[in-house]
C-alpha positions as a Markdown table, in Angstrom:
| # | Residue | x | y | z |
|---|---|---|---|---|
| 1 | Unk | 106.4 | 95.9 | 77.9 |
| 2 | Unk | 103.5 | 96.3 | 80.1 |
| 3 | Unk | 103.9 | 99.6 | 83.1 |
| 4 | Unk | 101.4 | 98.2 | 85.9 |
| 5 | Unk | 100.8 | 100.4 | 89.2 |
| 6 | Unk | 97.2 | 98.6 | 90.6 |
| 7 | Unk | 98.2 | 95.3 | 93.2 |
| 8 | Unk | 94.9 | 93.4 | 91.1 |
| 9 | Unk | 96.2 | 94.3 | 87.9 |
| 10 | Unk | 99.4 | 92.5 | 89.2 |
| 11 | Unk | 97.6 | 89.6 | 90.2 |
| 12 | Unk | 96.0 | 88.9 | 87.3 |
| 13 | Unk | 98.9 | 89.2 | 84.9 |
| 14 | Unk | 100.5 | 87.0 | 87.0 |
| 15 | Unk | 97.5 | 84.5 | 86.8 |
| 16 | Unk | 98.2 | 85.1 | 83.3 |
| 17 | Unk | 102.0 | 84.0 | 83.7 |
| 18 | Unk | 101.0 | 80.5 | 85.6 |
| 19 | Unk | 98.6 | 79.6 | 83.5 |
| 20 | Unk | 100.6 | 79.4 | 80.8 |
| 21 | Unk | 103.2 | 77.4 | 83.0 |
| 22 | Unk | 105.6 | 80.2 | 82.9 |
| 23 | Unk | 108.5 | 81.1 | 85.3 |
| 24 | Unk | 109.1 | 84.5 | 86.7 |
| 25 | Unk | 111.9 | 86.1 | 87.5 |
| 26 | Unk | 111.9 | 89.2 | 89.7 |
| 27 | Unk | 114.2 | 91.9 | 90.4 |
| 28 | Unk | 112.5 | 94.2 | 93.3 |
| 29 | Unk | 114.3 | 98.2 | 92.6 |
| 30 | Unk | 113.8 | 101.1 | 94.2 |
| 31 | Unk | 114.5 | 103.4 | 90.9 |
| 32 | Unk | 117.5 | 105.5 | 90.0 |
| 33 | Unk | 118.3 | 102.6 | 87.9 |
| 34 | Unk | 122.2 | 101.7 | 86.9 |
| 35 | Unk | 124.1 | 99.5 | 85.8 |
| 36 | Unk | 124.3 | 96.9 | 88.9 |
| 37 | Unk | 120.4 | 96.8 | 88.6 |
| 38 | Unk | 120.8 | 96.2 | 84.8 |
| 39 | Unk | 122.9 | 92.8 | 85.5 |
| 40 | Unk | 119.9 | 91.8 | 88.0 |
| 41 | Unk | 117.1 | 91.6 | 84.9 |
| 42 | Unk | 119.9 | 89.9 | 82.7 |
| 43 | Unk | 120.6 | 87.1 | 85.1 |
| 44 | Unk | 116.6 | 86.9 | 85.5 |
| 45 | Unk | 116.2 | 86.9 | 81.7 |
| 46 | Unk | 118.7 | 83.8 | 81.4 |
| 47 | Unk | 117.0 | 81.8 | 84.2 |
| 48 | Unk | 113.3 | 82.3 | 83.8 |
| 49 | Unk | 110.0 | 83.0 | 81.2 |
| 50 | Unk | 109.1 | 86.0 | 82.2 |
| 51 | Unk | 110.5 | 88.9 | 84.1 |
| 52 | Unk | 109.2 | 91.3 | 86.3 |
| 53 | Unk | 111.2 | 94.5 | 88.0 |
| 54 | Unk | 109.5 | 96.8 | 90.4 |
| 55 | Unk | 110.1 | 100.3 | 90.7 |
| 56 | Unk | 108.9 | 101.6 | 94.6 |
| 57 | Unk | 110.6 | 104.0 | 96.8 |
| 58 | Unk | 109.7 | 102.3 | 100.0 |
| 59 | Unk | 109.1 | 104.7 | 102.9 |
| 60 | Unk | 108.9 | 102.4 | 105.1 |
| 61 | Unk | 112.5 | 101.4 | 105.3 |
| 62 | Unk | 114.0 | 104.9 | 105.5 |
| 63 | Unk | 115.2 | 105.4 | 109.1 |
| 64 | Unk | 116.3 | 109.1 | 108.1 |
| 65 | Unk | 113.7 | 111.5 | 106.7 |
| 66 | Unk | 116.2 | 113.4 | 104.5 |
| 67 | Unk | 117.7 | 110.7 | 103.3 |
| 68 | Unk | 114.3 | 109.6 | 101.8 |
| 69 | Unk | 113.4 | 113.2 | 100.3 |
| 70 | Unk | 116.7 | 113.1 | 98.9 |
| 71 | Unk | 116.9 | 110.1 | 97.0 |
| 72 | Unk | 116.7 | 110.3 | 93.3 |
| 73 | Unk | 113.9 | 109.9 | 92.1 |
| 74 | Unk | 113.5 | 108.8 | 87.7 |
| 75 | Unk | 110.5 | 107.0 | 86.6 |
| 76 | Unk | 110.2 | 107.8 | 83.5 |
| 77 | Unk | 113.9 | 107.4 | 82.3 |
| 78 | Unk | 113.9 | 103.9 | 84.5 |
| 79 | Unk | 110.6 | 102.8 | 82.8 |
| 80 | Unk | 112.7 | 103.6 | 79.4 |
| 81 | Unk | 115.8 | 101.8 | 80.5 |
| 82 | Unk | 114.0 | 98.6 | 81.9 |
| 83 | Unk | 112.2 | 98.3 | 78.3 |
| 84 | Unk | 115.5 | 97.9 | 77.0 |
| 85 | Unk | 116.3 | 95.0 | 78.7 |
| 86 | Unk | 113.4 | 93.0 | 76.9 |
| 87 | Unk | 111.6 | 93.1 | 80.4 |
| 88 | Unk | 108.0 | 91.9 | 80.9 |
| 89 | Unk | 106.3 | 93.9 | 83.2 |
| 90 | Unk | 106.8 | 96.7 | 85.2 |
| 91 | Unk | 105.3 | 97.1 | 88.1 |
| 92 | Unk | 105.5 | 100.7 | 89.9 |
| 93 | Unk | 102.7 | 101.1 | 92.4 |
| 94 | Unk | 101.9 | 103.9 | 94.9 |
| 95 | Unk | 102.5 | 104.7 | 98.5 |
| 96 | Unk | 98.5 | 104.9 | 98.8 |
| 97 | Unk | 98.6 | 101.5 | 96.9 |
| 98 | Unk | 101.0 | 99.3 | 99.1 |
| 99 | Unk | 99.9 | 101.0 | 101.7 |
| 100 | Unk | 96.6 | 102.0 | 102.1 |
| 101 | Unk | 95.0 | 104.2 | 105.2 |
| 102 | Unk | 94.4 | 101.5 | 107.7 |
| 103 | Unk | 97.2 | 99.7 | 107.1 |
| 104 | Unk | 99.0 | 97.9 | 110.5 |
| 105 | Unk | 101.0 | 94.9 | 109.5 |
| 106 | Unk | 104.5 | 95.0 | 109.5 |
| 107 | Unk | 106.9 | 91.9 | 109.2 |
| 108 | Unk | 109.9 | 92.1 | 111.7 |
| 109 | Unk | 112.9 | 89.7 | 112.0 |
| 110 | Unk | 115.7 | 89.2 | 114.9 |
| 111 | Unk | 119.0 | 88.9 | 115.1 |
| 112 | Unk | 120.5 | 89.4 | 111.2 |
| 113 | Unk | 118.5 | 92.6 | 111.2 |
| 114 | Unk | 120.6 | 93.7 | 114.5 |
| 115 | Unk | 123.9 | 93.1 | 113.0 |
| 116 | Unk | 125.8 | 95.5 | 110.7 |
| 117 | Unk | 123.9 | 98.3 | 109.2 |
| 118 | Unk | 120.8 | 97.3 | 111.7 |
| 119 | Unk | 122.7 | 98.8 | 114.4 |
| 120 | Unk | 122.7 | 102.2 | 113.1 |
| 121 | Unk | 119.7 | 102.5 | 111.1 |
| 122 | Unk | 116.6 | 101.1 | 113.7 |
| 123 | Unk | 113.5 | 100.2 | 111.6 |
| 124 | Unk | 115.3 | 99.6 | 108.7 |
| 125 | Unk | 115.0 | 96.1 | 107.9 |
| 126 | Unk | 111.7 | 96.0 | 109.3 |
| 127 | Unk | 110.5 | 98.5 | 106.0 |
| 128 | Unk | 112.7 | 95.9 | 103.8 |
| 129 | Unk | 111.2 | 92.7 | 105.0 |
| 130 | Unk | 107.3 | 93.6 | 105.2 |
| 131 | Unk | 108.2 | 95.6 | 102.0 |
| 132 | Unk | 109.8 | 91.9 | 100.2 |
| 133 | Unk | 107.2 | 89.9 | 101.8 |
| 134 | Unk | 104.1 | 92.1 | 100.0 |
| 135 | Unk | 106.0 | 92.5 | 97.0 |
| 136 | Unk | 106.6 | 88.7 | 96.7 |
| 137 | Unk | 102.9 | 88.0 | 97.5 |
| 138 | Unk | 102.0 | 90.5 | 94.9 |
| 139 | Unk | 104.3 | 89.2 | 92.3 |
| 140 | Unk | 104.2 | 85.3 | 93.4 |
| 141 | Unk | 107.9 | 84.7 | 91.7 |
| 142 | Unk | 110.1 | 81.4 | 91.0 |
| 143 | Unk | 113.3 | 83.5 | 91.6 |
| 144 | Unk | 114.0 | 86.8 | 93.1 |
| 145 | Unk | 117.4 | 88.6 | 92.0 |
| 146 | Unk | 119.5 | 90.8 | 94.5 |
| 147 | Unk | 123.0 | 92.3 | 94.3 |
| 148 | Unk | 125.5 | 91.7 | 96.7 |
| 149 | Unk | 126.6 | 94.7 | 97.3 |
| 150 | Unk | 123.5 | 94.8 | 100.1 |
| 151 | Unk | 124.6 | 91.6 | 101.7 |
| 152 | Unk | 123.5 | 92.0 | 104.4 |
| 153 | Unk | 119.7 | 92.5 | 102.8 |
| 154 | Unk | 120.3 | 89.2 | 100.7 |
| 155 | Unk | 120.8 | 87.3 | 103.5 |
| 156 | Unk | 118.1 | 88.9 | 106.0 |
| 157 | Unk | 115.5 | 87.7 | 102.6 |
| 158 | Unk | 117.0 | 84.2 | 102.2 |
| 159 | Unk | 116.2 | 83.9 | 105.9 |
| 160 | Unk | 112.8 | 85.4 | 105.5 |
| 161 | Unk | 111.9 | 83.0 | 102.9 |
| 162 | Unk | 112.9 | 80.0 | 104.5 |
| 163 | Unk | 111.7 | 81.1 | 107.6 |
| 164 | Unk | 107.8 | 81.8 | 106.7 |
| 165 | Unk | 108.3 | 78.8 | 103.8 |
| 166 | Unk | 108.2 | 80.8 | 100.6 |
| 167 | Unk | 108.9 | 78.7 | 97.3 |
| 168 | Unk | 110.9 | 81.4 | 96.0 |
| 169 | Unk | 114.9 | 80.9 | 94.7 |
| 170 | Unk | 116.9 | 83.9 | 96.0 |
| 171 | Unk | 119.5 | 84.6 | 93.5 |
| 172 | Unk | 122.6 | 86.9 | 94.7 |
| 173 | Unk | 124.2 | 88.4 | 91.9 |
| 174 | Unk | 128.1 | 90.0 | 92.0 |
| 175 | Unk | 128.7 | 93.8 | 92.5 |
| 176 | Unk | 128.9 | 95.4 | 89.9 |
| 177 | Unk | 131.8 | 98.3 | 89.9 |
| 178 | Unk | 132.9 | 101.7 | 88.3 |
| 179 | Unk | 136.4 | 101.6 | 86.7 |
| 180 | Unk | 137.8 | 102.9 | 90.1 |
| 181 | Unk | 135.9 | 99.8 | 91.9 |
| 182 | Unk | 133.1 | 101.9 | 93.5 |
| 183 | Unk | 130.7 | 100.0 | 94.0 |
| 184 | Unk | 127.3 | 101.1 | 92.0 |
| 185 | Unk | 124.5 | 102.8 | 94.1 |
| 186 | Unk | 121.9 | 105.0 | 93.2 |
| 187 | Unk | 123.1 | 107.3 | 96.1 |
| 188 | Unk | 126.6 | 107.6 | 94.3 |
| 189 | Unk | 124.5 | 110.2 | 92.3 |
| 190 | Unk | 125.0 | 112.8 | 95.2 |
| 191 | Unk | 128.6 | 112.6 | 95.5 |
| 192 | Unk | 130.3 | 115.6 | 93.8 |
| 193 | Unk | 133.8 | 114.8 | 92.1 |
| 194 | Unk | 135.8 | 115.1 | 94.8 |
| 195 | Unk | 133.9 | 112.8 | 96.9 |
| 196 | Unk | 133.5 | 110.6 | 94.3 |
| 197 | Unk | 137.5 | 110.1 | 94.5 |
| 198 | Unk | 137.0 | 110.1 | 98.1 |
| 199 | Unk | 134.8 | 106.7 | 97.5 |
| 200 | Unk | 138.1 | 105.3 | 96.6 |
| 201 | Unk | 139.4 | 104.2 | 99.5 |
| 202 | Unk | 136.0 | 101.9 | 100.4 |
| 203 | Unk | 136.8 | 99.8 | 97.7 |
| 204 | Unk | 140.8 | 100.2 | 98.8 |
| 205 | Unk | 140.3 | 99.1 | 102.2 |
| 206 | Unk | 138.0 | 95.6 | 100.9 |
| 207 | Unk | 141.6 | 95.0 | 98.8 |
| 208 | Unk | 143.5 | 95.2 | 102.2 |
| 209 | Unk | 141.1 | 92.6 | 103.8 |
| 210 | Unk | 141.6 | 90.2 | 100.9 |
| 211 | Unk | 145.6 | 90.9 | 101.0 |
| 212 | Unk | 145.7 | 90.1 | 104.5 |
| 213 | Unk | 143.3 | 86.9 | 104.6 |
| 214 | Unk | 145.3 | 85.4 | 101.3 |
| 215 | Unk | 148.5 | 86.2 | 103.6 |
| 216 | Unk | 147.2 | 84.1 | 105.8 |
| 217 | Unk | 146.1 | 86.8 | 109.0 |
| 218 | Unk | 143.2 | 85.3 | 110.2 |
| 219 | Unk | 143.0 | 87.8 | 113.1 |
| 220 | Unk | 139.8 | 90.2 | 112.6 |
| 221 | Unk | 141.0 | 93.1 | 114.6 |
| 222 | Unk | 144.1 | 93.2 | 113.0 |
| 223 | Unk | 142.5 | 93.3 | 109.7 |
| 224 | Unk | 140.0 | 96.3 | 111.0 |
| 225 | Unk | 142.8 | 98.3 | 112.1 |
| 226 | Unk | 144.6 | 98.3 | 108.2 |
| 227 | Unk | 140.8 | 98.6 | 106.6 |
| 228 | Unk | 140.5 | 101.7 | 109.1 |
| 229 | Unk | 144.3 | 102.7 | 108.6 |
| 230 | Unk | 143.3 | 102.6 | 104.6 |
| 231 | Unk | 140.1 | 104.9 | 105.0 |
| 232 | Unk | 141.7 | 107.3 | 107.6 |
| 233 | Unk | 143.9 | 108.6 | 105.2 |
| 234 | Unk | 141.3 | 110.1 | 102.9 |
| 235 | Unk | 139.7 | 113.5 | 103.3 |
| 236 | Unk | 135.7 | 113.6 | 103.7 |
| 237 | Unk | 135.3 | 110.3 | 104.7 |
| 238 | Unk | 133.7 | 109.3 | 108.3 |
| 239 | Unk | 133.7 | 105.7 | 109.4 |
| 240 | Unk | 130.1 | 104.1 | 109.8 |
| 241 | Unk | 130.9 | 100.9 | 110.7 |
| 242 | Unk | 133.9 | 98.3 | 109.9 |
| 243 | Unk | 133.1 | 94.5 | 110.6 |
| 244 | Unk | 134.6 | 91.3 | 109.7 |
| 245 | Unk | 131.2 | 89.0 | 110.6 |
| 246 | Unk | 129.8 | 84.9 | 109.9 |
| 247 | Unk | 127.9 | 84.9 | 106.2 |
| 248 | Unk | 125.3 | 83.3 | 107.1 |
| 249 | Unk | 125.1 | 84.6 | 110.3 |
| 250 | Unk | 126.3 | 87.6 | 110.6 |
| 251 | Unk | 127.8 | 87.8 | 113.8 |
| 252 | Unk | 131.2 | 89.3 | 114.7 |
| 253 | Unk | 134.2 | 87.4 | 114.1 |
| 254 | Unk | 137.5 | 87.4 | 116.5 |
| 255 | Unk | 139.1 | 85.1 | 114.0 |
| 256 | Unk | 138.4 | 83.8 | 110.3 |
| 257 | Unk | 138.6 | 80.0 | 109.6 |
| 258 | Unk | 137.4 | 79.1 | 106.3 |
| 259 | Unk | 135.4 | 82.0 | 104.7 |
| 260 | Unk | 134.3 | 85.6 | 106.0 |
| 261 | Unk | 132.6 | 88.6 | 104.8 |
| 262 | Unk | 134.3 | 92.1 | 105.4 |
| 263 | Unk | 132.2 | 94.8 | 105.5 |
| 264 | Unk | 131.8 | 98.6 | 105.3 |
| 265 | Unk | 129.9 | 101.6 | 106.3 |
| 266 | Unk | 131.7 | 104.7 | 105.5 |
| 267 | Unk | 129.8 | 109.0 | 105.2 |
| 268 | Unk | 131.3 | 110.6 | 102.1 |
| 269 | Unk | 130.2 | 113.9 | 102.6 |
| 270 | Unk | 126.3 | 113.9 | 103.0 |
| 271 | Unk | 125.7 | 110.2 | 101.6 |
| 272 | Unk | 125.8 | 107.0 | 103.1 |
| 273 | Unk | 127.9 | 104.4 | 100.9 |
| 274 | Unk | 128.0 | 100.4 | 102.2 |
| 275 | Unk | 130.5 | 97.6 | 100.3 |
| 276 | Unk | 131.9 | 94.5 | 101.1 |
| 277 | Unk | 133.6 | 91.1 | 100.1 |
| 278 | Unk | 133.6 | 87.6 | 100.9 |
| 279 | Unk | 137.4 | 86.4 | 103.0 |
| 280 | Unk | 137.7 | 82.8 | 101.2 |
C-alpha cells in the first residue's frame, strides 16, 4: 500500500490507474477510523480495481473552532488499519497542500445545504462540497463511497455531481451500529460511559418513527412529538434538531406518503451526535 500526501503524486498514480483501464473506488475519511468507515473500503473493494481512501481533517467545514481542535486525530494507527483492508493508496495530504496561501475558491450549493444540519452549522457544507469537489478532481474516481449515517451529506454530493456533470457513481452504504444501535462516529470517542448510554435513546427515538409509520401515522408532527417524548426522558441529552423531511429533497414534511427520512440532532454532553432512517 502506497501513503501519498503531494496532489501531483496523486495525479500520477492515478494516470497510472487509467492507463491500465482500471476502476477506482474512493472512500473520502476524515481519520479516527472505525468500523462504519471499514464497510466503506469493502463495498469499494467488491465494486472496483483499485481503491483509494483519504485521510484529511478538513478545516474548512468545521463551523465551531473547538469542535475542530477536538477531534481525534490517528494517522498512524488509521494508516495501519486501512492497510488491512487490502487498500491501494492512501492519500493524506496537508492543509498547506489543499490549500495553499492564495487560495479563494470555494464551491457553495443552495437549498439541501439549508436544510437540517445546514441550519445550525452556517459554512458547513460549503467546506464539504469544495472539499469533495477537489478531492474528486484530485482522485478522478468511477465510484465514491459514503455512509448513510450523514444523509444529508450523501445527498448534498449526489446533487453536486449531477449538478456540475461529474462521471462519478455515488455509492451510499448502510449505518453501521454498536450492539446498543449507536450509530458509529468518530466523535462517539468523547462520550464518557455514561453518555455513551445516554446515546441510547437517538437510536430509541429512530425505532419510534418506524413503529409509528408501519402503524400507519403518516402525520409528521405527531411522530416528532414521541421521537422528542423518547429523547426527553434521558439525562444529558439536548435536542439539536428533530425533522421528518423529502429524501431527495430534504424539505420538511407535514405528512408522509410513500417513503421519508427521520432525522436527528441531539448534544450528549459536549459532542454533537446526528442519525437517522428512511420511513418506507
Amino acid at each position: 500500500m502506497e501513503v501519498i500526501t503531494e496532489i501531483n503524486k496523486m495525479r500520477t498514480r492515478v494516470l497510472t490507474f487509467k492507463g491500465s483501464r482500471k476502476s477506482i473506488g474512493f472512500a473520502p475519511t476524515m481519520g479516527a477510523l472505525h468500523d462504519g468507515h471499514i464497510s466503506l473500503m469493502r463495498c469499494a473493494r467488491k465494486e472496483n480495481d483499485e481503491i483509494v481512501v483519504s485521510i484529511y481533517l478538513n478545516p474548512k467545514q468545521f463551523d465551531n473552532k473547538d469542535d475542530f481542535d477536538n477531534y481525534p486525530r490517528r494517522l498512524k494507527e488509521d494508516i495501519e488499519v486501512i492497510r488491512e483492508e487490502n487498500v491501494d493508496v492512501v492519500f493524506a495530504p496537508s492543509n498547506d497542500e489543499m490549500y495553499p496561501v492564495g487560495y479563494c475558491t470555494n464551491v457553495r450549493q443552495d437549498r439541501i445545504t439549508d436544510a437540517l444540519c445546514g441550519r445550525v452549522r452556517p459554512g458547513h457544507f460549503n467546506g464539504v462540497t469544495t472539499v469533495v469537489t477537489k478531492l474528486f478532481n484530485i482522485v478522478g474516481p468511477d465510484r465514491a463511497y459514503f455512509g448513510q449515517k450523514d444523509y444529508q451529506q450523501s445527498a448534498i454530493i449526489k446533487k453536486l455531481v449531477a449538478d456540475l456533470n461529474m462521471d462519478i457513481d455515488i455509492k451510499v452504504c448502510p449505518t453501521v451500529r454498536e450492539e446498543g444501535g449507536l450509530a458509529l462516529s468518530s466523535r462517539n470517542r468523547r462520550l464518557n460511559i455514561e453518555e455513551r448510554q445516554s446515546s441510547l435513546c437517538i437510536y430509541s427515538s429512530l425505532l419510534k418513527a418506524r413503529d409509528m409509520f408501519v402503524s400507519n401515522i403518516r402525520d409528521t408532527k405527531e411522530i416528532i412529538e414521541e421521537m422528542s417524548s423518547v429523547i426527553k426522558k434521558t439525562k444529558h441529552v439536548k435536542i439539536d434538531y428533530i425533522s421528518i423531511v423529502n429524501i431527495c429533497t430534504l424539505e420538511d414534511l407535514s405528512s408522509i406518503n410513500e417513503k421519508a427520512l427521520a432525522a436527528v440532532a441531539v448534544w450528549i454532553g459536549n459532542t454533537r451526535l446526528i442519525d437517522n432512517t428512511i420511513l418506507e
